[in-house]
C-alpha positions in Angstrom: 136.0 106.2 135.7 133.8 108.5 137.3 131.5 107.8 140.4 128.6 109.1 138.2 129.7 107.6 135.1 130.1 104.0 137.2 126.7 104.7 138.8 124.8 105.5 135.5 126.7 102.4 134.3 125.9 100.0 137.4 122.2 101.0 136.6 122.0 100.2 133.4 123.5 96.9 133.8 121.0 96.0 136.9 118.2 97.8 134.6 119.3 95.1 132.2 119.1 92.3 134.8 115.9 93.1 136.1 114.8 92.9 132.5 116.4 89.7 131.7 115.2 88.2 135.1 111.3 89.4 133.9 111.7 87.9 130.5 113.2 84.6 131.7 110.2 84.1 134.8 107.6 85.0 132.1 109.5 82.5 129.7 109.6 79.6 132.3 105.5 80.6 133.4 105.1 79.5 129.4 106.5 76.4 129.6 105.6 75.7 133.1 101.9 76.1 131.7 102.5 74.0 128.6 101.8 77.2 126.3 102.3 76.2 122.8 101.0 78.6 119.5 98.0 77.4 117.9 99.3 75.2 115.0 97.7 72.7 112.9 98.9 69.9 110.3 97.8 71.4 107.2 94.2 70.5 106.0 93.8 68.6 103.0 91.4 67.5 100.0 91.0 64.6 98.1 88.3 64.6 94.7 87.9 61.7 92.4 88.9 62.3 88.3 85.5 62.9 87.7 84.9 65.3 90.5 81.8 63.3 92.1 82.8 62.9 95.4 85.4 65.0 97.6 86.4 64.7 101.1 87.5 67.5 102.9 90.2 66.2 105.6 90.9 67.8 109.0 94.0 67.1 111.1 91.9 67.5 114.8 88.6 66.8 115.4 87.8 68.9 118.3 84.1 69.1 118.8 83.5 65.3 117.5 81.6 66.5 114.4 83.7 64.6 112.1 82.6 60.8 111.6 84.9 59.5 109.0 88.2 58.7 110.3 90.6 57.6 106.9 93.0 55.9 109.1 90.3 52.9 109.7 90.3 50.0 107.8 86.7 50.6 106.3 87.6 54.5 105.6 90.7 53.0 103.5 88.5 50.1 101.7 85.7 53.1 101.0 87.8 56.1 99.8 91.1 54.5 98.8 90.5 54.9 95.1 89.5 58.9 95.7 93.4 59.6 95.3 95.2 56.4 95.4 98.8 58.3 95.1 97.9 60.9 98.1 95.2 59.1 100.1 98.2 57.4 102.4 99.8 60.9 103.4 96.2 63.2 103.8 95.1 60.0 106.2 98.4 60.7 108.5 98.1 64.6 108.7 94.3 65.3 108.1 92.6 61.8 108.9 89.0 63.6 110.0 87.1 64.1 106.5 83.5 65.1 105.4 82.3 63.8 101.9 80.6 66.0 99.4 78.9 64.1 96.6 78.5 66.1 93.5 76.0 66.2 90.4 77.3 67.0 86.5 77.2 70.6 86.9 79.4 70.0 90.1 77.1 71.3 92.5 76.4 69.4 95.9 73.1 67.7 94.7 71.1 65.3 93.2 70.4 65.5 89.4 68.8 68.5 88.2 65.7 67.9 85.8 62.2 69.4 85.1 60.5 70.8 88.0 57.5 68.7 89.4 54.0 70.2 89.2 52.5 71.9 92.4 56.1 71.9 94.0 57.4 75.2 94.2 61.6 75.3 93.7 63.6 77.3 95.2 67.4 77.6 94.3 70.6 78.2 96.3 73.2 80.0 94.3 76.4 80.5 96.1 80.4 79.1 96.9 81.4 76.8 99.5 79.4 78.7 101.9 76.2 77.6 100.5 78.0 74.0 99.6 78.3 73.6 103.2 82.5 73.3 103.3 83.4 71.1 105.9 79.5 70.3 106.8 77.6 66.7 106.6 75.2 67.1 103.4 72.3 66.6 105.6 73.2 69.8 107.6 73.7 72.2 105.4 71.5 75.3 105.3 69.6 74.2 102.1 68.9 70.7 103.5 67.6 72.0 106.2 65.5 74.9 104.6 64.0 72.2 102.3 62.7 70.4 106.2 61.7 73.6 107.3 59.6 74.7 104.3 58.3 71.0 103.9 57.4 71.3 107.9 54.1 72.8 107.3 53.4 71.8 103.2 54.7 68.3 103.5 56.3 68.1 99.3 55.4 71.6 98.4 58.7 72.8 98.5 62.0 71.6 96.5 65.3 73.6 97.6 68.5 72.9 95.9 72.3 73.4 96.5 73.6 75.6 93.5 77.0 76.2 95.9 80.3 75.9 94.1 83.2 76.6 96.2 86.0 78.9 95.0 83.5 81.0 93.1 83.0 84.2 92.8 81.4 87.1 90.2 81.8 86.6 87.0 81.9 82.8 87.4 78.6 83.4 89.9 76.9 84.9 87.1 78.0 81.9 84.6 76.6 79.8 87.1 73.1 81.7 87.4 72.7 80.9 83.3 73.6 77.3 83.8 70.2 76.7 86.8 67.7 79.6 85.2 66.6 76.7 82.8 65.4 75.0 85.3 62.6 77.5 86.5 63.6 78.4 89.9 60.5 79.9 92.1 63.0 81.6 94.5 66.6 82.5 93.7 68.8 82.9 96.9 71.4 84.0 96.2 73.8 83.8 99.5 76.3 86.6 99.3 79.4 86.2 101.1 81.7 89.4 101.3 84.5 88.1 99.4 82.0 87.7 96.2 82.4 90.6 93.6 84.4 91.2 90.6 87.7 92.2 91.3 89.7 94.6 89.1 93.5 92.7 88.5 95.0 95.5 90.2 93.1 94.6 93.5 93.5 91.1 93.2 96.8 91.6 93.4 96.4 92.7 96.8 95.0 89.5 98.2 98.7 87.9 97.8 99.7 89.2 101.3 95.9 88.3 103.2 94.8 85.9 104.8 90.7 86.0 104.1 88.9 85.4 107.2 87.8 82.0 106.2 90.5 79.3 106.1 93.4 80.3 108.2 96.6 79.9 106.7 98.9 81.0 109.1 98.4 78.4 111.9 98.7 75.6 109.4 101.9 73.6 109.1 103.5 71.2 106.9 105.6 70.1 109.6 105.9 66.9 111.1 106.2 68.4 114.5 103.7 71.2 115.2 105.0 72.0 118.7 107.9 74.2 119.1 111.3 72.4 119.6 113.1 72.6 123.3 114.9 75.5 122.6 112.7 77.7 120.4 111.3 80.8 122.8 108.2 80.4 123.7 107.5 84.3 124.8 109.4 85.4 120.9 106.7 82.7 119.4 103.8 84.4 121.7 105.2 87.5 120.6 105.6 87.2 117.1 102.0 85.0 116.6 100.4 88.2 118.2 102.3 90.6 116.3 101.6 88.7 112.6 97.6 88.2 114.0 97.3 92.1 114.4 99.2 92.6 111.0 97.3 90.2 108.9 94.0 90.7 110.5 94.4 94.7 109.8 95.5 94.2 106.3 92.4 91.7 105.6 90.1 93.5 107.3 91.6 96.6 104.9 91.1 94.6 102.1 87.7 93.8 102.3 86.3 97.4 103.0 88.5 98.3 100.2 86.8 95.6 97.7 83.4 97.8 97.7 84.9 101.1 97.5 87.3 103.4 95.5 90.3 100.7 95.0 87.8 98.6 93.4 85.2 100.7 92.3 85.1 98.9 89.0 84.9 95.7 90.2 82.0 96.6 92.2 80.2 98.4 89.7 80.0 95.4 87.5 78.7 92.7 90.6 75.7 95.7 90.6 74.8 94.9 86.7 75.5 91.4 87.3 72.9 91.5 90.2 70.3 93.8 88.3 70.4 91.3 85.6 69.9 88.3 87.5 67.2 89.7 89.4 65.5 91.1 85.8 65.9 87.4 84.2 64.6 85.9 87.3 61.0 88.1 87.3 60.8 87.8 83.3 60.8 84.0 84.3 58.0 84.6 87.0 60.2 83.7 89.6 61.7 86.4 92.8 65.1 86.9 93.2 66.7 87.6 97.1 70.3 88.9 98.2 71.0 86.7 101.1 74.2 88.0 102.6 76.2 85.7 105.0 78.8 87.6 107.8 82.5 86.4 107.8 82.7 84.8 111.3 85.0 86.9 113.2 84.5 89.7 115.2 80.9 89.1 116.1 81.3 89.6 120.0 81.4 93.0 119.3 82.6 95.4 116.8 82.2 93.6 113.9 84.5 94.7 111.5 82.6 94.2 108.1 79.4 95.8 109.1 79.9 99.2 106.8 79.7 96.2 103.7 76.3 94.6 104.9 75.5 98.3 104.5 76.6 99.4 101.7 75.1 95.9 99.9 71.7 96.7 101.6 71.5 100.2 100.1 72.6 99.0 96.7 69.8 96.4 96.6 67.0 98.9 98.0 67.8 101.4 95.0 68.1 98.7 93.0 64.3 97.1 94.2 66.3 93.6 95.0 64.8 92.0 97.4 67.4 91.6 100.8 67.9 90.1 104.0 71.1 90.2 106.0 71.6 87.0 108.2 74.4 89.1 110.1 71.7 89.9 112.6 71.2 86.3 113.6 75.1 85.9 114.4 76.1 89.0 116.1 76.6 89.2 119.6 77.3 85.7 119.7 81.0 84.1 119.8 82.2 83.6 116.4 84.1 80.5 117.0 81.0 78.6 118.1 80.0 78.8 114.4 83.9 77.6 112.9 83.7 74.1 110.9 87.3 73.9 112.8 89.9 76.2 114.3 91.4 76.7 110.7 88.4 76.8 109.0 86.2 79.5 109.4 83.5 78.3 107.2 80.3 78.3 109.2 79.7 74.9 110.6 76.0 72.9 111.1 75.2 75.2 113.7 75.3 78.2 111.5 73.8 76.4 109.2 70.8 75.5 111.1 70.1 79.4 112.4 70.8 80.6 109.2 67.9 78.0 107.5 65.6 79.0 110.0 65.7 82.7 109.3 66.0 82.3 105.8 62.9 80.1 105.9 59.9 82.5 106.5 61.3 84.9 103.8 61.7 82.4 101.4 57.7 81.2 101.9 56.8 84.7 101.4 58.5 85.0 98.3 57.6 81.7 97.0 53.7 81.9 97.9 51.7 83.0 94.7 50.5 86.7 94.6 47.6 87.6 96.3 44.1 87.7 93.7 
């Protein structure tokens, strides 16, 4: 062979070395360091026959919020009958629950029924957002609107929770008939991006997304959420990056995409749904407001979903809905200070508690009685 053939070769083969020495010191550094991808036993949720109470299960409990733990005795005795033929495995993977207790039109309340005189009622309208996924009853932004209303008119105010998780426009809009009998005041209604009608083409989409809420990727139905002794750990930082970056661009896509061209008809129809609710609503004598929540990601600093805020705030000024953004509360700040848990993005009492208290001063404007 050669001398510069064996030289070019020799190179290579020390290139190579070098390279292998690199990945194996950066793989050792991993381990050394304990470095393990974020995984999580799958969350899980348990709901009685009749769908009155629910219990939203967690597999961690990292910032101590949770205070029902299934895997005591008194947990079992209480919530046993729930789901009697899953209760048993949820209690091993996702033992941290919160209870949701629910009234005949399945929303997170007590019973709806005439509205008292001199109390002025304001309505939440909404999905699991406004439910308060993941969030004690007592802590959710409509309890905590109610205190803040009632703070300086002790009993002049009466908010309720009209949240249903997993819905979206048109079954929004079939849940605005089923509370307009009962005479709201105010009508929040508190938007969260994913809302509108989608055309079935664009749904289709959504099959390869996550959605910016409840991560699916880091969740596991694995008994062992660690990686095994001789799985990489530098491939598994690699390829958890490499799927993050994917997904998150593909979501992020998604979204945009829901209130523009690929879904234009979609969109177009959550505008009539949205003009109508807010004509029905003044016919009754009562305001209507366009409350819309961020997705909580990104808010550091170049918040992905801002163009949407704006294009819902210009829609509702031509359209003389009343509108105000809670995005400006949240950004700026870390977004996973406001996570019910590391997989679930829903905002947590926190976010709860900022978004009531900005909410609060519109809603007394709106509710007050016109000037004579």
């Amino acid at each position: 062979m050669p001398s510069r053939a064996r030289e070019a070769l020799l190179g290579l083969l020390l290139s190579a070395v070098s390279i292998a020495a690199v990945l194996l010191v950066l793989e050792l550094t991993l381990r050394a360091f304990g470095f393990v991808p974020d995984r999580f036993q799958m969350m899980g949720r348990m709901a009685n026959a009749r769908w009155t109470l629910l219990l939203d299960c967690y597999p961690t409990n990292p910032r101590g919020y949770f205070d029902i733990d299934l895997r005591q005795p008194r947990s079992r005795e209480r919530y046993f009958s729930v789901a009697p033929l899953r209760f048993d495995d949820v209690a091993r993977r996702a033992p941290w629950a919160v209870e949701s207790r629910y009234n005949a039109l399945r929303f997170r309340d007590a019973p709806l029924g005439p509205k008292r005189p001199g109390v002025r009622r304001v309505m939440v309208l909404g999905d699991s957002f406004t439910e308060g996924q993941g969030v004690k009853e007592p802590d959710t932004c409509v309890r905590q609107l109610e205190r803040l209303l009632n703070a300086s008119e002790p009993g002049g105010w009466e908010v309720r929770n009209c949240g249903r998780r997993g819905t979206d426009f048109p079954a929004l809009y079939q849940a605005f008939e089923e509370i307009l009998p009962y005479e709201p005041d105010v009508l929040v209604y508190a938007m969260v991006l994913n809302d509108p009608e989608q055309s079935a083409s664009f749904h289709a989409r959504q099959t390869y997304v996550n959605d910016w809420i409840l991560d699916r990727g880091r969740q596991t139905d694995d008994v062992e959420v660690e990686p095994g002794v001789f799985r990489s750990r530098l491939l598994t930082l690699v390829a958890d990056r490499v799927t993050s970056w994917r997904v998150g661009r593909e979501t992020t896509r998604w979204y945009l995409d829901m209130y523009g061209p690929p879904n234009r008809e979609g969109w177009e129809q959550t505008q009539r749904y949205l003009r109508e609710m807010n004509r029905r609503i003044q016919e009754g004598g009562g305001r209507f407001l366009v409350a819309p929540w961020p997705l909580f990601v990104g808010l550091e600093g170049g918040y992905p979903f801002a163009p949407i805020h704006e294009t819902i705030r210009r829609f509702c000024l031509q359209a003389g809905i009343a509108h105000h953004d809670l995005l400006p509360v949240f950004r700026g700040r870390r977004s996973e200070t406001f996570w019910v848990h590391p997989v679930d993005r829903h905002p947590n009492e926190i976010a709860h508690r900022l978004a009531a208290e900005d909410l609060a001063p519109v809603v007394r404007a709106l509710g007050l009685p016109p000037s004579p």
